[in-house]
C-alpha positions as CSV (number, residue, x, y, z in Angstrom):
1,X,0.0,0.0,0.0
2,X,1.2,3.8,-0.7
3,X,1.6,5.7,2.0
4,X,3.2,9.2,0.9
5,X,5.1,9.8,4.7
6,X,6.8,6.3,4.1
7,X,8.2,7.4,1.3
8,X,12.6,7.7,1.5
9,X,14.4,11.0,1.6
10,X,17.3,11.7,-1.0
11,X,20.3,14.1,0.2
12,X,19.3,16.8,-2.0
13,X,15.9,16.9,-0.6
14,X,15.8,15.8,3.0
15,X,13.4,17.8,4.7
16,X,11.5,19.0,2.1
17,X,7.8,19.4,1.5
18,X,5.5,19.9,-0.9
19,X,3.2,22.2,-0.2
20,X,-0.8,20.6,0.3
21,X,-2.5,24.0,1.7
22,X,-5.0,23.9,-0.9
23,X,-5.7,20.4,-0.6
24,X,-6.1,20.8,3.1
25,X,-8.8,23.4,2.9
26,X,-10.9,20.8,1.1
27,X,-12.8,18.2,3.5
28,X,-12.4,15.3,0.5
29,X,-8.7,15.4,0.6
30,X,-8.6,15.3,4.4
31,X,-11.3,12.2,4.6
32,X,-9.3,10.6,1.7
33,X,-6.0,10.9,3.6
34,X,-7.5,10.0,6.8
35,X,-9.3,6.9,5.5
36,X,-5.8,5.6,3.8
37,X,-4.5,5.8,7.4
38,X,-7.7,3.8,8.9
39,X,-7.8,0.9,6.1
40,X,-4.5,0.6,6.2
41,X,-5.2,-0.4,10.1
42,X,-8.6,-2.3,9.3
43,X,-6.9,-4.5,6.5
44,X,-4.0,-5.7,9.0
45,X,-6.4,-6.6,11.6
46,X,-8.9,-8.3,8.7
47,X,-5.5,-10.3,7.6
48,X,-5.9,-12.3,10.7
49,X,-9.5,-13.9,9.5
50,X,-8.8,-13.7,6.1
51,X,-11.7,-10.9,5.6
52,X,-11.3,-7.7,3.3
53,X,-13.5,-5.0,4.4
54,X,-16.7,-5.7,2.0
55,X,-16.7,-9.5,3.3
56,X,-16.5,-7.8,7.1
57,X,-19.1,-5.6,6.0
58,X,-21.6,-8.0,4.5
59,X,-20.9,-10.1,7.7
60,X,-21.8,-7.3,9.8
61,X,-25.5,-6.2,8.7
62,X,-26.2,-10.0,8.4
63,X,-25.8,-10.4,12.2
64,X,-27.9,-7.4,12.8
65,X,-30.6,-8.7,9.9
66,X,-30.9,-12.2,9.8
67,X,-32.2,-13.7,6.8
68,X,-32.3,-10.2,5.3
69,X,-32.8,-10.5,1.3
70,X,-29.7,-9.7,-1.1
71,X,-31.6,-6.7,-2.5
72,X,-31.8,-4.9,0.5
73,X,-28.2,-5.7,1.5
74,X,-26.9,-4.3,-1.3
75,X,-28.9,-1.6,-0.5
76,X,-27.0,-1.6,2.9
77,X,-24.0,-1.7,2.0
78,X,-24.4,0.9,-1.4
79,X,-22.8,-2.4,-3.3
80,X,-24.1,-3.1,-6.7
81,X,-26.2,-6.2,-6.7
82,X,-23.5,-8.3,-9.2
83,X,-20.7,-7.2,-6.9
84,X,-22.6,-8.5,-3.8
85,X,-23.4,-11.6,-5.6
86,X,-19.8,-12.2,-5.9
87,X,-19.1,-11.5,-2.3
88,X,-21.6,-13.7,-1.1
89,X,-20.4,-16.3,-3.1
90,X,-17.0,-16.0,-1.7
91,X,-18.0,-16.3,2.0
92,X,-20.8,-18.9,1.2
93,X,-17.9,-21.0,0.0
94,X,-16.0,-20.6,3.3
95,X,-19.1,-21.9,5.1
96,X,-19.9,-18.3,6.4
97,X,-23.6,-18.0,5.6
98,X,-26.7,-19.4,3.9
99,X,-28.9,-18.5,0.9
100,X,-32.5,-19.3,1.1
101,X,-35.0,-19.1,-2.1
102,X,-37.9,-17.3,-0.5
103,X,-41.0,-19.2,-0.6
104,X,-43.4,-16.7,-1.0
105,X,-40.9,-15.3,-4.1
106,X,-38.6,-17.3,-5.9
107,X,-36.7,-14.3,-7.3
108,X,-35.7,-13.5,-3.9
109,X,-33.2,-14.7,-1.5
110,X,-32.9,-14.6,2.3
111,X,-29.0,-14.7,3.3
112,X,-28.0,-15.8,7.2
113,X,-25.0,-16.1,8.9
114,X,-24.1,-20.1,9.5
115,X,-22.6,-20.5,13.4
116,X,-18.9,-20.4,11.8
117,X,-19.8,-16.9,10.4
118,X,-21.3,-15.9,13.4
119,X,-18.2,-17.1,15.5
120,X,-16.0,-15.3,12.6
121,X,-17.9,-12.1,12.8
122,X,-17.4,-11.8,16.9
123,X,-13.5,-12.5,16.4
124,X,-13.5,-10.1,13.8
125,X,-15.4,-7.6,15.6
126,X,-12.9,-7.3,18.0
127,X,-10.0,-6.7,15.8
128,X,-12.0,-4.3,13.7
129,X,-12.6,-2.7,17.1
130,X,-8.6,-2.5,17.7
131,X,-8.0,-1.0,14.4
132,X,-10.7,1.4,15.0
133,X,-9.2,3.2,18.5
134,X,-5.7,3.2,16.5
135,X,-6.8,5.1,14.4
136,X,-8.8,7.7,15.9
137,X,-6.4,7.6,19.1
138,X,-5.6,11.0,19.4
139,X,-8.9,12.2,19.9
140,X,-10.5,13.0,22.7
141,X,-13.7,10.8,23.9
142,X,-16.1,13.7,23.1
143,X,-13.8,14.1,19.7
144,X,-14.5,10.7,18.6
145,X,-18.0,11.2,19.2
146,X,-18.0,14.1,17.4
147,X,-16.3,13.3,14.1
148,X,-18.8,10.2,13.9
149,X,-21.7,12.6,14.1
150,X,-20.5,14.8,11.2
151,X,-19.0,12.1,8.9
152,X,-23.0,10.7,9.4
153,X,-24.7,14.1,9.0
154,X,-22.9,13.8,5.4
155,X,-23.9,10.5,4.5
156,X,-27.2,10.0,5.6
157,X,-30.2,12.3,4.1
């Protein structure tokens, strides 16, 4: 992964930086930047259970929503339904939840966590957890707080 401040110093230019005081003033940049730092955190913790981030993801709303129907998963997680498909293929091969053909519908399916998902999910949880107060720990407790209130006030209408 790319991280610019990892980047080696020649002689010539030791010390030197460009100048971002632009890019600063807009709140994109500074989300961007701070989310490379936080995945880069979240993907080393997902390393130990073998998740990426959509898989963790997809594994979190199902243990809030069991038996929740791919449509409005994807709806969720703001994932295309072909992309979801392909993610729930992935951890339906690991044994990490069901699909159900819905009675009442055939063109619908009901996904659930299987127990080694659920089991998966609560390790997971933990290390996502970890990754989560690395990253924000500089901030304060009413900080944190706050910066999840405004990072929802602009996602959510």
């Amino acid at each position: 992964m790319y991280m610019p401040s990892m980047l080696p110093s020649s002689g010539d230019d030791a010390g030197e930086q460009a100048d971002q005081s632009e890019l600063l003033d807009l709140v994109g940049y500074n989300i961007r930047r701070a989310y490379i730092v936080i995945q880069a955190l979240f993907d080393k913790e997902m390393e130990k259970h073998e998740l990426r981030q959509a898989e963790f993801s997809v594994l979190s709303v199902l243990k809030g929503n069991p038996g929740i129907n791919q449509r409005a998963l994807a709806e969720a997680l703001a994932v295309a339904p072909p992309n979801l498909a392909t993610l729930l293929d992935r951890l339906e091969a690991r044994g990490l939840l069901t699909r159900q053909r819905s009675v009442d519908d055939k063109r619908v399916q009901h996904v659930e966590l299987t127990t080694q998902g659920a089991r998966l999910y609560g390790r997971a949880l933990k290390s996502a957890a970890n990754a989560d107060s690395a990253a924000i720990e500089k901030l304060s407790d009413s900080e944190r707080a706050q910066l999840k209130a405004l990072l929802r006030k602009i996602f959510t209408e």
